[in-house]
KOLZA-202351 format. One record per residue (C-alpha): chain; x, y negated, z; residue in one letter. Coordinates in Angstrom, 2 decimals. Layout:
N
> ch_px_py_pz_aa
> A_X_Y_Z_A $
...
END
This chain:
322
> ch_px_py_pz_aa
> A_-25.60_-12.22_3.70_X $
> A_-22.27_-11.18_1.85_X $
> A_-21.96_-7.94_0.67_X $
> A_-18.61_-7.63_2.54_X $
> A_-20.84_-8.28_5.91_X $
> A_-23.20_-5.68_4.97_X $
> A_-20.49_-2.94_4.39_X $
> A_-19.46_-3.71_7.82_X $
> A_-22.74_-4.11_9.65_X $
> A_-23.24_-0.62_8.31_X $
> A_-19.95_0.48_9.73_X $
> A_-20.67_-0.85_12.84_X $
> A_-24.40_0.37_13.18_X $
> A_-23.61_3.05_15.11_X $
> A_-21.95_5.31_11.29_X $
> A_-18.90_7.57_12.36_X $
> A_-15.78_8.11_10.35_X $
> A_-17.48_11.29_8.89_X $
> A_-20.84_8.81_7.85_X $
> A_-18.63_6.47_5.94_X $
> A_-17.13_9.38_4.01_X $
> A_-19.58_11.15_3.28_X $
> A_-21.59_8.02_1.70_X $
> A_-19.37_7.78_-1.51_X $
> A_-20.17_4.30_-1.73_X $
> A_-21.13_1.66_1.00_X $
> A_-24.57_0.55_0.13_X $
> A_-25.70_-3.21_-0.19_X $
> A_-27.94_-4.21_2.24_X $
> A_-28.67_-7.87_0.94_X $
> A_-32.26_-7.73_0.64_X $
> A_-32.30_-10.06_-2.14_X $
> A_-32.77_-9.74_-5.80_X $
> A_-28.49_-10.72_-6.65_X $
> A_-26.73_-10.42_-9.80_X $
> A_-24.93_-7.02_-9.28_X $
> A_-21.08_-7.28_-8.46_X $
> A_-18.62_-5.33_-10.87_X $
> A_-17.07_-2.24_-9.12_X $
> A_-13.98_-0.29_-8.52_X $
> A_-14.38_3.67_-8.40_X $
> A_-11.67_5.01_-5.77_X $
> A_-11.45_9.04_-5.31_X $
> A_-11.46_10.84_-2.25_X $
> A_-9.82_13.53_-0.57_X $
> A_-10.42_14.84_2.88_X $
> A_-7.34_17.54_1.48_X $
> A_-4.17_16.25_3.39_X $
> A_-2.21_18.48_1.24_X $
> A_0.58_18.97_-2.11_X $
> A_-2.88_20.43_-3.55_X $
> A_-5.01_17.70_-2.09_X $
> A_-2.50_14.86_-4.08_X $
> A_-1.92_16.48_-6.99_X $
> A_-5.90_16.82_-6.84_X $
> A_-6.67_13.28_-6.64_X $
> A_-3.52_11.64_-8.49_X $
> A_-5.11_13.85_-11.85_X $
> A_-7.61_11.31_-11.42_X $
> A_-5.67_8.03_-11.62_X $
> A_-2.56_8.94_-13.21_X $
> A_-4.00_8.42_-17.56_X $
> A_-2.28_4.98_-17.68_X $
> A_0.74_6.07_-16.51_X $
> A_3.48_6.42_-19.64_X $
> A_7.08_6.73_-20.40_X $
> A_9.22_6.04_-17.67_X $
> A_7.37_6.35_-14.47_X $
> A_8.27_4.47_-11.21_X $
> A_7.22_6.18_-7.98_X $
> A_7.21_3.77_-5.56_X $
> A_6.91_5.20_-1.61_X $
> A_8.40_4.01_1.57_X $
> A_11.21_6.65_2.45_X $
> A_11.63_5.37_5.91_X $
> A_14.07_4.83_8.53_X $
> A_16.85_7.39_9.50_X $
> A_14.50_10.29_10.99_X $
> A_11.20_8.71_10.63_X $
> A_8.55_10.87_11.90_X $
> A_4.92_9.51_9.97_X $
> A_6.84_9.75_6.76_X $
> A_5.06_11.21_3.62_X $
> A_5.91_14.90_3.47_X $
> A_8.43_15.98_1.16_X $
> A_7.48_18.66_-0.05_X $
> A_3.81_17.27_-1.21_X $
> A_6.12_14.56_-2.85_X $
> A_8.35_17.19_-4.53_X $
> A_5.45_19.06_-5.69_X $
> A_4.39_15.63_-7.15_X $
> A_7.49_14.97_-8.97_X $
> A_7.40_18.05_-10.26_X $
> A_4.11_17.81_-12.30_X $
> A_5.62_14.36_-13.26_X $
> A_7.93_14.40_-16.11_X $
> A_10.35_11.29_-16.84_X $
> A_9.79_10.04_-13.04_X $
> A_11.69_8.82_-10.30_X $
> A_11.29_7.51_-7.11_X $
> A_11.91_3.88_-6.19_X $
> A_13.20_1.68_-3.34_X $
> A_15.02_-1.53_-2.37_X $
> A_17.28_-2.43_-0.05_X $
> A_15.85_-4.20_3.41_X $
> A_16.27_-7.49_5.22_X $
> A_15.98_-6.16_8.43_X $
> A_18.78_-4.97_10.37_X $
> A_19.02_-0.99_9.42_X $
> A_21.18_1.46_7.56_X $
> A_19.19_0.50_4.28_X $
> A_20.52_-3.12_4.46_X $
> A_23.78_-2.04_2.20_X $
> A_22.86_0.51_-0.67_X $
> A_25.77_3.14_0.92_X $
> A_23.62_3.18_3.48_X $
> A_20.34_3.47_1.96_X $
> A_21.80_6.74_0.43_X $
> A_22.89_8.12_3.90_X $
> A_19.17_7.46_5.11_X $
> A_17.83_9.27_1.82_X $
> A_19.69_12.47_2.49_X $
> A_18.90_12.35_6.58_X $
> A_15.38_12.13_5.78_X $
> A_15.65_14.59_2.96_X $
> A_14.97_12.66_0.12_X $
> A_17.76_14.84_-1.99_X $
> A_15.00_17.14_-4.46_X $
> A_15.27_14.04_-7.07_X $
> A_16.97_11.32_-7.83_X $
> A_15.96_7.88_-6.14_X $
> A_16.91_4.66_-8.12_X $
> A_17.59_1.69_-4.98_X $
> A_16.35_-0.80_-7.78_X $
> A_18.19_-3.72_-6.53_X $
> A_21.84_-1.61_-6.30_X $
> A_22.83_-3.87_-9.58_X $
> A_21.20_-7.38_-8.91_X $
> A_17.64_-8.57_-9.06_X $
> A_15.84_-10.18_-11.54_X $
> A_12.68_-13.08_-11.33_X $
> A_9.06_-12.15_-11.97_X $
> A_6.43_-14.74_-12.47_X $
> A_3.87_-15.18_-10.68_X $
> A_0.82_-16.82_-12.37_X $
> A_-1.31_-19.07_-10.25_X $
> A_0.43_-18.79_-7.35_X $
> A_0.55_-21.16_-4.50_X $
> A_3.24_-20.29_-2.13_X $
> A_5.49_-18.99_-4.85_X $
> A_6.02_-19.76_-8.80_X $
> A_8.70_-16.33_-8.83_X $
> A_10.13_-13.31_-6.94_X $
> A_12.99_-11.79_-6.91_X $
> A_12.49_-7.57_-7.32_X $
> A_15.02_-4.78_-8.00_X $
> A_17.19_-5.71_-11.57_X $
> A_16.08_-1.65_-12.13_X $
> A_12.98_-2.07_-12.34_X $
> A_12.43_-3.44_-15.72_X $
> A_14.05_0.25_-16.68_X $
> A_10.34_1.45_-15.86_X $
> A_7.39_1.64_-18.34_X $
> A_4.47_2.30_-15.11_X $
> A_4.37_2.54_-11.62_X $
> A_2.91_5.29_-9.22_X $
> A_2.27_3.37_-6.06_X $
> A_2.08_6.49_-3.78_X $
> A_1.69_4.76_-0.09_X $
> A_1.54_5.95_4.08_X $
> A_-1.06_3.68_4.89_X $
> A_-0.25_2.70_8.43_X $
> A_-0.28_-0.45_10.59_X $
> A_2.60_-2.84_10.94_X $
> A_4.00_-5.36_13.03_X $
> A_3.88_-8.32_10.87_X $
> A_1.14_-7.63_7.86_X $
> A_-1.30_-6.18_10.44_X $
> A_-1.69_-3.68_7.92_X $
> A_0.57_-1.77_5.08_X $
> A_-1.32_-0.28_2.19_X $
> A_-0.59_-0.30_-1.22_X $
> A_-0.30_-4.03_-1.73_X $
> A_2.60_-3.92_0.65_X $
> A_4.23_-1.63_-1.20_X $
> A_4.82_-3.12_-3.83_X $
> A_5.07_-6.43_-2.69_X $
> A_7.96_-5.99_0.11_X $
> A_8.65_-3.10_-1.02_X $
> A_9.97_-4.37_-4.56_X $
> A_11.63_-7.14_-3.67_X $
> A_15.08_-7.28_-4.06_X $
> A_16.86_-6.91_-0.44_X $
> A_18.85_-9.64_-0.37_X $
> A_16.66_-12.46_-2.15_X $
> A_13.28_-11.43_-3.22_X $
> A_12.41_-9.73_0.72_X $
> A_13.39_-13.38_2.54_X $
> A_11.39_-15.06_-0.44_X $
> A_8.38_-13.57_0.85_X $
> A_8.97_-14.10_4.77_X $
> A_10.77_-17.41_5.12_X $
> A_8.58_-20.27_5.63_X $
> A_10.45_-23.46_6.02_X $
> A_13.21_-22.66_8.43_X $
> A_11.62_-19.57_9.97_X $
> A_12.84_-16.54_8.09_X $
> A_10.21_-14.23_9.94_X $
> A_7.35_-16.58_9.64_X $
> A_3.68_-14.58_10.10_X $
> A_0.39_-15.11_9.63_X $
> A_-2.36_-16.29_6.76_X $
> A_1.15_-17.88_4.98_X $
> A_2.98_-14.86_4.60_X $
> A_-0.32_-12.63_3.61_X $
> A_-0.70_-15.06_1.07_X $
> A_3.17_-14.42_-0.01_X $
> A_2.89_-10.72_-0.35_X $
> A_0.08_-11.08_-2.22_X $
> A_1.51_-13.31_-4.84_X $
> A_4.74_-10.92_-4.32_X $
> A_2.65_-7.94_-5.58_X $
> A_0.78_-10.02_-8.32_X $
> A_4.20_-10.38_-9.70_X $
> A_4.39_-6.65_-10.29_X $
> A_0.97_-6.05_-10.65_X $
> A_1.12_-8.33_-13.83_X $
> A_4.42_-6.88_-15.22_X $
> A_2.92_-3.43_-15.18_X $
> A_-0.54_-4.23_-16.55_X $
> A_-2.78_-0.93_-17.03_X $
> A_0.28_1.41_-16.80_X $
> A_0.16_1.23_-12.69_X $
> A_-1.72_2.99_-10.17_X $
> A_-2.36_3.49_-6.50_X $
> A_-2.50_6.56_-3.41_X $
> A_-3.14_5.75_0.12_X $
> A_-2.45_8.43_2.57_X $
> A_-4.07_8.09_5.47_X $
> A_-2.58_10.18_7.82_X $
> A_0.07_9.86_10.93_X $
> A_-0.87_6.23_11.39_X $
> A_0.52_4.49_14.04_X $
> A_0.21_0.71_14.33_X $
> A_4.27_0.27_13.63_X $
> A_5.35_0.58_9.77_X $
> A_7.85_3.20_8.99_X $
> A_10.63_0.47_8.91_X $
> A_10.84_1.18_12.92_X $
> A_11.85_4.99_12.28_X $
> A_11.98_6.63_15.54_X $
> A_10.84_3.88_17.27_X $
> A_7.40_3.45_15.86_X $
> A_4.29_3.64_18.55_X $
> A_2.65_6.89_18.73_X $
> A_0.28_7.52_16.48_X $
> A_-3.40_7.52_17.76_X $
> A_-5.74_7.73_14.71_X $
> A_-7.37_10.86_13.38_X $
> A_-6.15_11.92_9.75_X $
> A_-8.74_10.65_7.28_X $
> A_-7.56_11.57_4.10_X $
> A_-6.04_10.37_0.62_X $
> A_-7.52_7.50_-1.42_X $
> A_-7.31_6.70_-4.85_X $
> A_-7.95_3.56_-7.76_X $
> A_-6.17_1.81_-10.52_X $
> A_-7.68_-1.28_-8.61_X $
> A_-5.15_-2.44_-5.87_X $
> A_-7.64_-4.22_-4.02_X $
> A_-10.24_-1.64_-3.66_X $
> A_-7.95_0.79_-2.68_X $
> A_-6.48_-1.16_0.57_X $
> A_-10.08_-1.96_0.55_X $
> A_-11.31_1.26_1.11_X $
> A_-8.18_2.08_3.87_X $
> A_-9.42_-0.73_5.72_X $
> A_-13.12_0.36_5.61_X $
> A_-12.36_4.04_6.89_X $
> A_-10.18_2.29_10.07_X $
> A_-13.42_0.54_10.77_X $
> A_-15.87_3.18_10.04_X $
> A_-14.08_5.21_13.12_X $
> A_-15.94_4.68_16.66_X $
> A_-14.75_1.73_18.12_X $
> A_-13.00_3.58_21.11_X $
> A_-10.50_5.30_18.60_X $
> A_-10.24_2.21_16.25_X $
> A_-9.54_-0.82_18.79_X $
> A_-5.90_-0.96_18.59_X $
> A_-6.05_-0.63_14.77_X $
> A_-8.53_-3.20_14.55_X $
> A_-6.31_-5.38_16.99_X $
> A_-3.52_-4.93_14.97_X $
> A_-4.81_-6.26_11.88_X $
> A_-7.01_-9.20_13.20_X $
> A_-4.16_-10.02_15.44_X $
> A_-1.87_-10.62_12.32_X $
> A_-4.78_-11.80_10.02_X $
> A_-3.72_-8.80_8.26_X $
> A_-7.41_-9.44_6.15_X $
> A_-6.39_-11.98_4.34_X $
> A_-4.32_-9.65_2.30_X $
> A_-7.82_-8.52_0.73_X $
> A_-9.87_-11.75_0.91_X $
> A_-6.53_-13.34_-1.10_X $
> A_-6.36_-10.55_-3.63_X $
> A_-9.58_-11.04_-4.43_X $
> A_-8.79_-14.84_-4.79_X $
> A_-6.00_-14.18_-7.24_X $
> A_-8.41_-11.65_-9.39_X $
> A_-6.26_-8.74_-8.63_X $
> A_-9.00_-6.39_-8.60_X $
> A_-12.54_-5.47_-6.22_X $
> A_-13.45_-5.48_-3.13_X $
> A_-16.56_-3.36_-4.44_X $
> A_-16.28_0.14_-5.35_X $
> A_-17.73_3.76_-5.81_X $
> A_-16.24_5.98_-3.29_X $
> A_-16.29_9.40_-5.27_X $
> A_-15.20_12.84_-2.96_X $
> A_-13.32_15.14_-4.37_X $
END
């Protein structure tokens, strides 16, 4: 059997949330004498805290030089599963020569036109540092090497202005990706509003198009900026307040039913949403089911399985606790 279907059959043997935590790394249970896989080593935090980040980002943050790109989802006018600011602050304050990132949306929303993008920054209280919309001035095409949906994306003209990129993510569910982790982030999140965003959704003459397709898009979408940031990129997953909407439906979002887990960590993008996606499953399946649903409903799993595809990083890894 895969190693992928043992970490699961162990999940599902009966191992609460707490069990999967505490393991620090999800033990093959192949029985066979296989080659052993290479592995990711993602950090752990149970501290949902300013301490608890700055704890864990120490950890992941030695590639990260010059001009440093945080890249977080600042939500919707009034958002309520938004990162808190002030662990974010406390962030950018051990951070010298950073700045947070965004793009403009697709959607219809306030952050459609980059006035207001900026009104929506200062409602939610994004006003301690500056924010760079990356795509205020234009976008600009990244390649995409071995891609087979795309050949090039279109992402914020700012962001070649950045030597790394902090990926600092909500992990939550969402409507059309099943899932939004880390690879999310930067995919959509990059992508220039008004070119690079319907790049990665249109398929054919559907602009909105789901499914394996468009998992296979973002994927490619964040390869793109995976690539053009090489070793000087990282990657946080808070898993807290998650709710099966994404925080691009602000108020609107469904109520939030999972416990708080924690805060992940990795240079390795796929182990990372990896991991996320482990802990969701690791909960009893009473409290996980409309999680679960979520992402299986979307094929929001094909995110990792095509990652892994593209050699964008491990599906194995060493889950160390802080």
């Amino acid at each position: 059997m895969s190693s992928r279907f043992s970490r699961r059959l162990f999940l599902k043997s009966g191992a609460l949330a707490a069990s999967a935590l505490a393991v620090g790394a999800f033990p093959r249970m192949d029985g066979f004498c296989a080659a052993p896989e290479a592995r990711a080593t993602v950090f752990f935090t149970r501290d949902l805290s300013a301490k608890g980040l700055l704890k864990i980002y120490e950890r992941i943050n030695g590639g990260l030089t010059g001009n440093i790109a945080v890249k977080l989802h600042t939500g919707e006018p009034n958002g309520p599963n938004i990162l808190p600011r002030e662990w974010v602050r406390a962030l950018m304050e051990r951070t010298p020569n950073a700045r947070i990132v965004e793009c403009n949306v697709l959607y219809n929303s306030p952050r459609q036109t980059t006035e207001g993008h900026r009104k929506t920054l200062e409602t939610n209280g994004w006003t301690f540092c500056p924010v760079d919309i990356m795509d205020e001035d234009g976008d600009v095409s990244l390649p995409i090497p071995g891609g087979k949906r795309l050949k090039e994306v279109a992402v914020g003209k700012h962001l070649l202005n950045y030597d790394s990129m902090l990926v600092l993510t909500h992990f939550k569910g969402h409507t059309m990706g099943g899932f939004g982790g880390s690879l999310k982030n930067i995919a959509i999140g990059c992508a220039s509003g008004a070119k690079g965003k319907e790049q990665l959704h249109r398929e054919g003459d559907q602009v909105w198009a789901g499914g394996p397709a468009f998992m296979e898009r973002m994927v490619e979408g964040g390869k793109a900026v995976m690539n053009h940031f090489g070793p000087r990129i990282a990657y946080i997953n808070v898993l807290r307040n998650m709710s099966v909407s994404c925080d691009c439906e602000g108020v609107n979002a469904e109520p939030v039913r999972l416990p708080d887990l924690g805060i992940l960590a990795s240079t390795d993008i796929l182990a990372v949403d990896q991991a996320s996606v482990d802990m969701i499953y690791g909960l009893p399946e009473d409290i996980r089911a409309h999680m679960v649903e979520r992402i299986e409903s979307r094929s929001g799993l094909r995110q990792l399985s095509y990652m892994k595809e593209q050699g964008m990083g491990h599906d194995q890894y060493d889950l160390v606790t802080l």
